[in-house]
N, C-alpha and C positions, 0 to 999 in steps of 0.2 A: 504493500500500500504506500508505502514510501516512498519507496522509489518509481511509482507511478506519480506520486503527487511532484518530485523534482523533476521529471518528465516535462509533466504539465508546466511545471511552475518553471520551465529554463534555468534552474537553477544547477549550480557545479555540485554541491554537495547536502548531507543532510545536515548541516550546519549553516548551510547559507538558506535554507527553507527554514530552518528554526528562526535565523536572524529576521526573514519579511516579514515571520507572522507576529513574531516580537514586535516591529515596527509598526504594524499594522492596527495591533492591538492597542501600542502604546500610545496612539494618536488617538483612540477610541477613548483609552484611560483618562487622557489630557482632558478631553471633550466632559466626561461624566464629573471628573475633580475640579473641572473649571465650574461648572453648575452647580455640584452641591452645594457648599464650594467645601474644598478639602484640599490643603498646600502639602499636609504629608503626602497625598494621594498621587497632586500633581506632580511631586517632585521627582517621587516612586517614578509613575507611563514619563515625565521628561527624560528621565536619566536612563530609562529603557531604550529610548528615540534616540537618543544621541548614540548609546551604544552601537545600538543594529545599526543605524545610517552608516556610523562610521566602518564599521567590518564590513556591509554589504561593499563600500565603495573600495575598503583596500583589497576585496579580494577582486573587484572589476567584475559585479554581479552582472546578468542580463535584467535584471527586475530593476535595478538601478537606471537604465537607458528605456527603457518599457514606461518607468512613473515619469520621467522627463518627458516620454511622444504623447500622454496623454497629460500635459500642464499640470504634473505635480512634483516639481523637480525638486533639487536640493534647495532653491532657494524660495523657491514655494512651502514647503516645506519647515523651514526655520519660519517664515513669514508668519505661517500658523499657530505654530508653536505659540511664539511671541504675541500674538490674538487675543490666543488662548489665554497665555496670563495675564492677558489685560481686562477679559472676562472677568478672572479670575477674582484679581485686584474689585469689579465694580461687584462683585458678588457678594464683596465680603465689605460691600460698605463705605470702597476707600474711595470713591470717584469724586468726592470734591475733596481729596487730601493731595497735596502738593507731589507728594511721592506719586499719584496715578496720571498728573498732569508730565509726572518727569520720567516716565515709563513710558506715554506714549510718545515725550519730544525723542527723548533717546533714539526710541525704534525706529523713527522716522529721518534722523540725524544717520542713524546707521544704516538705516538701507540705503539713504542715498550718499553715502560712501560706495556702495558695491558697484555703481557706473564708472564712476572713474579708476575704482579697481579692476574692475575687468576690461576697464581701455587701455590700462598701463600695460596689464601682465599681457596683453593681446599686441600690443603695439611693439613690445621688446621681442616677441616672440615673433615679430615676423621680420625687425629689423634687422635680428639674427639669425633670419635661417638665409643662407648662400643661395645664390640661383646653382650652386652644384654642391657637392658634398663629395670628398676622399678620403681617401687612406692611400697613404704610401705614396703620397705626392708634395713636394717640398711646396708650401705655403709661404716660407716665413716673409717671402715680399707683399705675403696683404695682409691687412690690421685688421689682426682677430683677438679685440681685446678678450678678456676673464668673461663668463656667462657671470648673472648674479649669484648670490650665493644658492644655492640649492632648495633652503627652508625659504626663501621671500617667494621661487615660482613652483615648484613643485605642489600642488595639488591648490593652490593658491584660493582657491572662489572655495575650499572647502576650509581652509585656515583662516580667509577672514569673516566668516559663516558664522564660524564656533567660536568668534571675539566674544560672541553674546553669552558666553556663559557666564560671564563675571556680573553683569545686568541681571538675566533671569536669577542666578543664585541672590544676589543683594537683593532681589524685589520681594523674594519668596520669606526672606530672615525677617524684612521689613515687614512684610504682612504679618506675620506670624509670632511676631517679638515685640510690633510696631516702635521699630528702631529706625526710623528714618535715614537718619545718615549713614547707617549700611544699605542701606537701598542707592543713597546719594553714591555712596561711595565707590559701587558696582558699577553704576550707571559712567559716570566720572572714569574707569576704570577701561570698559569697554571702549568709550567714545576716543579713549587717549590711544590704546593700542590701535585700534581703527585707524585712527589720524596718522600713527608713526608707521604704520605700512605703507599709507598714500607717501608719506613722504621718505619713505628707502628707497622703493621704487622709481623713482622722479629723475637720478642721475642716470638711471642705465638708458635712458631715451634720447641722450643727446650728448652731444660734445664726442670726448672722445671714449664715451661708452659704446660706439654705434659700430661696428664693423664697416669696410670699404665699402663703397656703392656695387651693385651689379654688374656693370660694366666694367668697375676697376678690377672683381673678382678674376671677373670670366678675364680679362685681358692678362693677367698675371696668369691663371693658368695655359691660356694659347701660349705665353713663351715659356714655361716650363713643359710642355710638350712638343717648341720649335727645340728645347733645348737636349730633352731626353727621345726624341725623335722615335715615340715606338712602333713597330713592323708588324705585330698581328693579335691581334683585340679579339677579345669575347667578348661578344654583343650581349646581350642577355634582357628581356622583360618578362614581368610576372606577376603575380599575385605572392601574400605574402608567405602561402605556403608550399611556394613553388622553391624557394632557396636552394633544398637541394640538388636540383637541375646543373647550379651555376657548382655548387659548393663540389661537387663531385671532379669539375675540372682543374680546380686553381691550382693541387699538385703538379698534374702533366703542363701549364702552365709555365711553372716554375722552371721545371726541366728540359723550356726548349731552349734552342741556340739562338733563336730573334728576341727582339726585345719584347716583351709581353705586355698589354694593358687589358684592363676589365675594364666596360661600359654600363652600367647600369643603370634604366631609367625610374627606376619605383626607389624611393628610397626607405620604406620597408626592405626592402632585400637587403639594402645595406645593412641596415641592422641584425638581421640576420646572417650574413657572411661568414662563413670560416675565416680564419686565421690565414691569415697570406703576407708575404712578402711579395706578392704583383702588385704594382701600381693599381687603383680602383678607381673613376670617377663614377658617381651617380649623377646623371643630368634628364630631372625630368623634364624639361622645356625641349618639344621638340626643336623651335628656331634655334635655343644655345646650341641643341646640337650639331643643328646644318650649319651652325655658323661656328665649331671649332675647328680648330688647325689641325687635322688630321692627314694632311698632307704626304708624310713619312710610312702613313702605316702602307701596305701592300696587303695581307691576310686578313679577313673577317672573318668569324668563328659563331656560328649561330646555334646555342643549347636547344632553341624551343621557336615553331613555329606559332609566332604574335604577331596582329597586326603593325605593334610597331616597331616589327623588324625594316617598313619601309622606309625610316627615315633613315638607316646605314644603307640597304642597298641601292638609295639614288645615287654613291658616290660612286664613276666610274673607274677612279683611279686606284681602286684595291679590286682584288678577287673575295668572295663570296664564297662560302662552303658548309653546309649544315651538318653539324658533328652530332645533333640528337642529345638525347639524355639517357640512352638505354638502347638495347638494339634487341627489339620482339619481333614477334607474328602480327603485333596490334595492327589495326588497322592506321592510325597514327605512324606507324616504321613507314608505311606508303603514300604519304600524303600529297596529292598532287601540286602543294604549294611549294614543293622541293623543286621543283623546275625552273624557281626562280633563280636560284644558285648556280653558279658559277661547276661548282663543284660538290657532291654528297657524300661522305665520308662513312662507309658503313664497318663494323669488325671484322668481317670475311667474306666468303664467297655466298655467304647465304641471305646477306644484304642485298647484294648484288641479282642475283638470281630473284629476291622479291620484288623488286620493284620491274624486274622483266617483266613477269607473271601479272603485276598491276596492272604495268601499261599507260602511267598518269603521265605519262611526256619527258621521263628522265632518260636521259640518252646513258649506255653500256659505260664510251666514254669518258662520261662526265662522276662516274663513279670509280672510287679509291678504296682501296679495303686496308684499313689502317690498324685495325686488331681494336683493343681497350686499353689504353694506357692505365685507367685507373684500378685497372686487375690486378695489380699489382700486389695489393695484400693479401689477395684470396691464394690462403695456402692450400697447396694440392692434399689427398685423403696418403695418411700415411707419413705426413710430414714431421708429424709429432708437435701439433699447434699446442700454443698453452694450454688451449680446454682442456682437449684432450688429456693433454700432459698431466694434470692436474688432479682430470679423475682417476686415470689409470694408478695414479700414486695412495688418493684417496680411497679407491675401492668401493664395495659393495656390498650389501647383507645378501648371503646367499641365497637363492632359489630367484634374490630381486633384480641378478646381476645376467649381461652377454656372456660368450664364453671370455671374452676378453676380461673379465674382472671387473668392471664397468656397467653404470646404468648406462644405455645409449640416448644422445640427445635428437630429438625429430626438432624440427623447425618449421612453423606453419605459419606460412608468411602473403597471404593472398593482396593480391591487389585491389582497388579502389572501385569502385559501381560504375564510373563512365560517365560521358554524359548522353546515353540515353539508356534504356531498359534493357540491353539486352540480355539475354539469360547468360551469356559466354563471358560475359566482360569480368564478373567476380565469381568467385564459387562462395562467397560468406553470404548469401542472401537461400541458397537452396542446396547444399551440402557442406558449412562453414560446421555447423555443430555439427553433424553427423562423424565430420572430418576428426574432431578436437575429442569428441569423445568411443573413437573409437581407438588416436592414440593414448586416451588415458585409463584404456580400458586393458592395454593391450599385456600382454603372458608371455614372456617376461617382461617385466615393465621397463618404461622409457619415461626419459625428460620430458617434456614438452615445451618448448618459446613458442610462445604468437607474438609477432611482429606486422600488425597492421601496417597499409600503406597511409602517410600522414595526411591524405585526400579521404580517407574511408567516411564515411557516413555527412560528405560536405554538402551534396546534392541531393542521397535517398535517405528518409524517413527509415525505409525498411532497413536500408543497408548500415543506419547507425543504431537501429535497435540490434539487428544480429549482431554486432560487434558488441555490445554492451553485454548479450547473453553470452557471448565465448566469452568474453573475459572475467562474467559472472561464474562459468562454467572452470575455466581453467584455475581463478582463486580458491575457487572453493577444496578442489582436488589440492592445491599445495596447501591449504588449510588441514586439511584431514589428514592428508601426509607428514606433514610438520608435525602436527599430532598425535602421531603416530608413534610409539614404541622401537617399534622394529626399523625404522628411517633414523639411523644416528645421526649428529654434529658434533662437527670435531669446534667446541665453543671456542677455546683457545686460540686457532686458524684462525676465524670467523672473528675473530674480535681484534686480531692483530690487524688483519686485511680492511677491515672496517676503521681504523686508526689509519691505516694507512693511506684508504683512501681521503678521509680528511686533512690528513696533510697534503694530500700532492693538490687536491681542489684550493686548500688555503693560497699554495705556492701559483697554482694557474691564475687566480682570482689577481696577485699580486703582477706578476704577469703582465696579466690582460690592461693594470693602467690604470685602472677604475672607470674604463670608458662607460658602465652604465651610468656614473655621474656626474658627467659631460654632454652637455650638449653637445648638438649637430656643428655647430661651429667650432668649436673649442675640441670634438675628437677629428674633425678637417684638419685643424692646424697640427695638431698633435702627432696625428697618426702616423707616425712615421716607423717602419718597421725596424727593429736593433736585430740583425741576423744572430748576434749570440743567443739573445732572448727567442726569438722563434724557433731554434734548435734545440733550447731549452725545455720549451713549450713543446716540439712534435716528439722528442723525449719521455716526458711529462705523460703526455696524452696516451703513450704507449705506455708507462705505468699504470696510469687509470685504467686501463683496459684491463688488464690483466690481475691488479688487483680485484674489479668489480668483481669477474666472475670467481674468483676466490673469498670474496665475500659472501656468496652464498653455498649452500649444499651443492653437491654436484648431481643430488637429485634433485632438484627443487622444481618444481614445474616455475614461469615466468609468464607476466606480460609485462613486453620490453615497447617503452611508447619512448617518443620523443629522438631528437639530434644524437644523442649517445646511451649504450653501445651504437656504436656504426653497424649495418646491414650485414660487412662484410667481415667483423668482429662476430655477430649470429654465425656466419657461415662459418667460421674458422673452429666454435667450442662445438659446430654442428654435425654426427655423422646421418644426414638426411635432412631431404626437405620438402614439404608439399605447399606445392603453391598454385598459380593461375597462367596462365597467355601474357606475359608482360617481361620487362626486362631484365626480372629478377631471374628466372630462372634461365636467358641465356646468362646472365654472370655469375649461377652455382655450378651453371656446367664444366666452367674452368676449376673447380675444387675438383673436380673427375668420382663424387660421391654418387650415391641412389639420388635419384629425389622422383618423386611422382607430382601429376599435372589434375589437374579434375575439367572434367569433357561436361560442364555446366549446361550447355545447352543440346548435352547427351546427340551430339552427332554419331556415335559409337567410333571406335575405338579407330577402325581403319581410315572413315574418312577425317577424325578427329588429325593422327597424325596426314595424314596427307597433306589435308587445309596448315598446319603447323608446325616447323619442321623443329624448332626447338623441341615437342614433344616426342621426336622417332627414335629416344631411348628413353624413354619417362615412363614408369609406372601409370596406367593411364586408371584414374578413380572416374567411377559413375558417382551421382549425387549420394548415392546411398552409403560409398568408400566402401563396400564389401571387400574391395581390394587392396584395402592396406594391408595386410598379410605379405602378400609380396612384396611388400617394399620393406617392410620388415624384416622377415628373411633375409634379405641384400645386406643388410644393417647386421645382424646378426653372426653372417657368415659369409665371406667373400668369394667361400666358392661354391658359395647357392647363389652368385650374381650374375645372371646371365646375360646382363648388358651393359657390360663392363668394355667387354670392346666396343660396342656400340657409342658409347659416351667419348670414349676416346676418340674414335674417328670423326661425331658429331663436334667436338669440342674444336676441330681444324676446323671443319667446316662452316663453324658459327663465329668463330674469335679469330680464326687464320693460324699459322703455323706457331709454335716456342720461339722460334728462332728466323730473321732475327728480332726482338723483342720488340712486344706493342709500343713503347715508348723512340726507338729506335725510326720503324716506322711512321711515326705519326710525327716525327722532326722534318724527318724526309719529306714528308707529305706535304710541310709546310713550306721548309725549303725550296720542292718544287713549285710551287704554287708560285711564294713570293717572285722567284724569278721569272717566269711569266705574267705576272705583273709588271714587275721594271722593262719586260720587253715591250708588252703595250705600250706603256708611258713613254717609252723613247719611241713608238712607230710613230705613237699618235701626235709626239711633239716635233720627231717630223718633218710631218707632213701638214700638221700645221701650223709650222716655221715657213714650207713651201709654201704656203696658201696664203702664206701676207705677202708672199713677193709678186709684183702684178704682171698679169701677162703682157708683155710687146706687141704691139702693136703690127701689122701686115698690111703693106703699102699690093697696090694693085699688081708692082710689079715683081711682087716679091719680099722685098728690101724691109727688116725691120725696121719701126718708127719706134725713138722714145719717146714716150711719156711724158709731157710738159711738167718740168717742176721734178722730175727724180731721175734724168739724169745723172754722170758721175761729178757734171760740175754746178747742177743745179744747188741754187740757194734759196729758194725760193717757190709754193705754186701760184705765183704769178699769171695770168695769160700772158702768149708770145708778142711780140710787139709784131707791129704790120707788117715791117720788111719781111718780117721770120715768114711770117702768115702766107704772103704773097708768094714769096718762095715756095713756099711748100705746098701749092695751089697744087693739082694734077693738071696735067699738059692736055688740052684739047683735042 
């Protein structure tokens, strides 16, 4: 019932439904204590109101945004309150006592402070945001003074809201004690705090609190990119839970021979961003961006096909090449807006081969098979990953163990609903739980991870209730297991690994700068990458991993949400994986494990792999996964896996050869590009360098004529004088 009413109610938790109703109630309380009247009563539903208001808003409720579209917002709200006690006040008698004349001058003194407070914090807040926003781009030639301090703008219209506590408390002493002068004195109290906010605020609006104009921004950054002259950019737009589209690239990035920049138009995403040492601009203004110096670059790098990919591909003076975000069967791998590109960039021959098959207008040609550069971490089966490593040390209660000495971990990691219905696009909407608990069912028993896609239940109703039931489903199994007797922990491990990871997060956090409490202008200036520090940090991050999953049992079922672990960290503690039609499962192919596929829209098995060639070594599940068994099996014992070669020869076919290495490749690729680039730009310059010089002129009898005024001794375009003229007549 609960959790039907948070449902209903949009709220995150049962904690933020206890907070509305508290609120709710506490307004109703106000109401009945203002009437009777009764100031304990009032003071009780007040200090209820304050509470909920303020946790609904720290924790960034939806019911919070919801009472604002229906005109009952924060300041609505305080408004009432304050009514209320003034009700209060004439209930009990005091309305021709000086204290209720000075309760309502106050509230009225005070509300009209909150216009010119939310002109200030609004007016700084746009002074300071940059028509661009970076990282990793040297600033220091444009004036970005200090933001304010933190406590003047951060939540601000809700800090000088809550001045009025020191008025309502003084009114409430006063009525109740009938002490006037603590009524004065609250009152007097509030109005001063009020006034010394208006006036902190007041210097960062002007002089030299204001960051450089627009123009002077963007102009400092054109010559720090005439000055760093970079060669081939990842384009990138999105929404903001698209990030890791971009985030997936910025290693391979790093590791090419040309100079690298990130483009980013949303600047959400910046916020989002991985850790990089590539230079990054965010420029949402399409004009800034037709109008920067990009002159240098030769290579454009496209994650994701968005409309406004159009404002990079009207420059002619680079090539064009869509790298994707994942290389599947989706209908997406085929997109006929890939035609627009220069060039298409797929991991092997099997990219190649799909978009024949489509047929959307991408020419053979115009396609590179550049492997995955970012495969890089996905250790092959047998490699001795830490998971593994870890368990195999840890062990197993017998009868609960592989023959390996080991729980084994499955990984069921489906993809997101799509944007329409189709029954193929996800397997969590009509064999998700079937899936989940049939591996928590399974003899001998296994781990289980669900790693939802971070798009799951954005667009279907349905498809974010089924998510909610597996993961209702999967806690509850590591509940009972946890629970369980015969499931040991090694506490000692577990508590060191848990220390440990709080230090290395403490050491990141330090790190990181403290860029969450910086603004957008001030982490611009800032951001400038310390290569000792980012080595430190991709160091670090490899700690963190490895600690995590030593932090739990190494049976422990899991749902792993969010940026970290990484997908390909799932895959490394994983022997197996069931998942969907997506790109996940061409990048567990290169682990060389089991993994099975689910045929959601039950085409059966033969034309299922046909239509999908990622799946023609995959465990193929019907909705109902009677066929987890077999993938079990595989898991179990390597020489009950009878497509083992099959994955191997798939894994050429879908990523391209070991050797020589995706990253290798994908330099090459750019290499060649760029230099096809600089060959156009010198055809095109030319020919038209040719094209300014003007054609000669052809006399009747042959005989070039020049051109009055460009000559080799012209000074001049003059007309000829008459003698010239006459001379130059044609002969009769």
């Amino acid at each position: 019932m609960i959790s039907t009413a948070i449902r209903v109610a949009r709220v995150g938790s049962a904690a933020e439904l206890t907070a509305a109703v508290l609120l709710l109630l506490g307004y109703a309380g106000l109401t009945v204590a203002a009437l009777v009247p009764s100031v304990g009563g009032f003071a009780a539903a007040g200090a209820v109101t304050y509470l909920a208001d303020r946790f609904l808003h720290q924790r960034g409720s939806y019911l919070v945004n919801r009472l604002a579209k229906i005109r009952a917002g924060l300041s609505i709200r305080f408004l009432v309150r304050e009514l209320l006690l003034i009700l209060l006040l004439a209930r009990m008698d005091l309305s021709t006592h000086p204290i209720f004349y000075g309760a309502i001058a106050c509230f009225l003194v005070f509300f009209g402070f909150q216009a010119p407070h939310s002109a200030l914090t609004t007016l700084i807040k746009l002074r300071r945001r940059l028509p661009v926003a970076t990282r990793n781009v040297d600033l220091s030639k444009v004036h970005i003074p200090d933001a304010p301090p933190r406590l003047l703008t951060h939540r601000a219209a809700e800090k000088m809201l809550h001045l009025d506590i020191a008025a309502v408390v003084g009114l409430l002493v006063a009525a109740v004690a009938d002490m006037s002068a603590v009524g004065f004195a609250g009152i007097g109290v509030t109005l001063l705090l009020g006034l010394c906010y208006l006036l902190a605020l007041l210097p960062y609006v002007r002089g030299k609190r204001i960051p450089s104009s627009a123009e002077g921004v963007l102009g400092k950054v054109d010559e720090w990119l005439r000055e760093y002259r970079p060669e081939t950019v990842l384009y990138f737009s999105g929404s903001k839970d698209s990030a890791y589209q971009v985030n997936m690239w910025l290693d391979s990035l790093e590791q090419l021979d040309t100079r690298p920049l990130v483009i980013l138009r949303e600047r959400v995403i910046l916020k989002k961003l991985a850790r990089t040492s590539v230079p990054v601009i965010c420029v949402p203004g399409g004009v800034h961006l037709m109008n920067m110096d990009l002159s240098s670059v030769r290579v454009a790098l496209y994650a994701a096909n968005v409309g406004k990919n159009i404002h990079m591909l009207r420059v002619p003076t680079m090539k064009h090449v869509f790298i994707g975000h994942g290389d599947s069967d989706k209908i997406a791998s085929v997109n006929p807006f890939s035609k627009v590109y220069d060039e298409v960039w797929t991991a092997g021959r099997a990219g190649r081969d799909r978009y024949a098959l489509a047929d959307v207008g991408v020419r053979d040609d115009d396609i590179v098979e550049v492997g995955r550069p970012q495969l890089a971490p996905i250790q092959p089966a047998g490699s001795g990953t830490p998971g593994a490593a870890a368990e195999a040390e840890a062990g197993a209660e017998p009868g609960r163990s592989t023959p390996q000495g080991r729980v084994a971990t499955v990984l069921y990691a489906p993809t997101w609903e799509g944007w329409d219905d189709d029954p193929g696009n996800t397997s969590l909407l009509l064999a998700g739980e079937n899936i989940v608990r049939g591996l928590l069912a399974a003899d001998p028993a296994v781990r289980v991870l669900y790693k939802p896609h971070p798009f799951t239940g954005t667009r279907s109703k349905a498809a974010k209730a089924a998510h909610e039931r597996i993961v209702a489903l999967v806690e509850k199994a590591a509940a009972q297991r946890d629970a369980d007797p015969a499931w040991t922990v090694d506490e000692e491990a577990r508590t060191a690994a848990r220390a440990e990871l709080a230090r290395i997060e403490t050491e990141l956090a330090g790190l990181a700068g403290g860029n969450d409490e910086r603004d957008e202008a001030e982490a611009s200036r800032d951001g400038i990458a310390d290569p000792a520090r980012e080595a430190r940090a991709k160091q670090l991050r490899d700690e963190w991993n490895a600690a995590y999953w030593r932090s739990f049992p190494t049976w422990q079922h899991m749902v792993i949400s969010g940026a970290e672990p990484r997908l390909y960290d799932c895959f490394n503690v994983s022997d197996a994986m069931v998942s969907d039609i997506s790109s996940v499962v061409s990048d567990f192919i290169a682990s060389g494990k089991p993994y099975a596929v689910t045929d959601s829209a039950e085409l059966g098995a033969e034309e299922f792999k046909r239509q999908n060639t990622a799946v023609r070594a995959a465990v193929i599940l019907s909705n109902s996964a009677n066929e987890l068994p077999e993938l079990l099996a595989a898991v179990r014992d390597t020489g009950a896996d009878p497509l083992a070669a099959a994955r191997a020869e798939l894994k050429e076919y879908l990523l391209g050869p070991d050797e020589p290495t995706s990253m290798e490749r994908f330099n090459a690729a750019v290499r060649a590009l760029k230099g096809r680039a600089e060959v156009r730009n010198e055809r095109l310059g030319a020919v038209t360098e040719l094209a300014s010089i003007p054609a000669p002129r052809v006399e009747q009898d042959g005989v070039p004529e020049e051109v009055p005024g460009e000559g080799p001794d012209a000074e001049s375009d003059a007309e000829p004088d008459a003698a010239s003229a006459e001379s130059e007549a044609p002969i009769a």
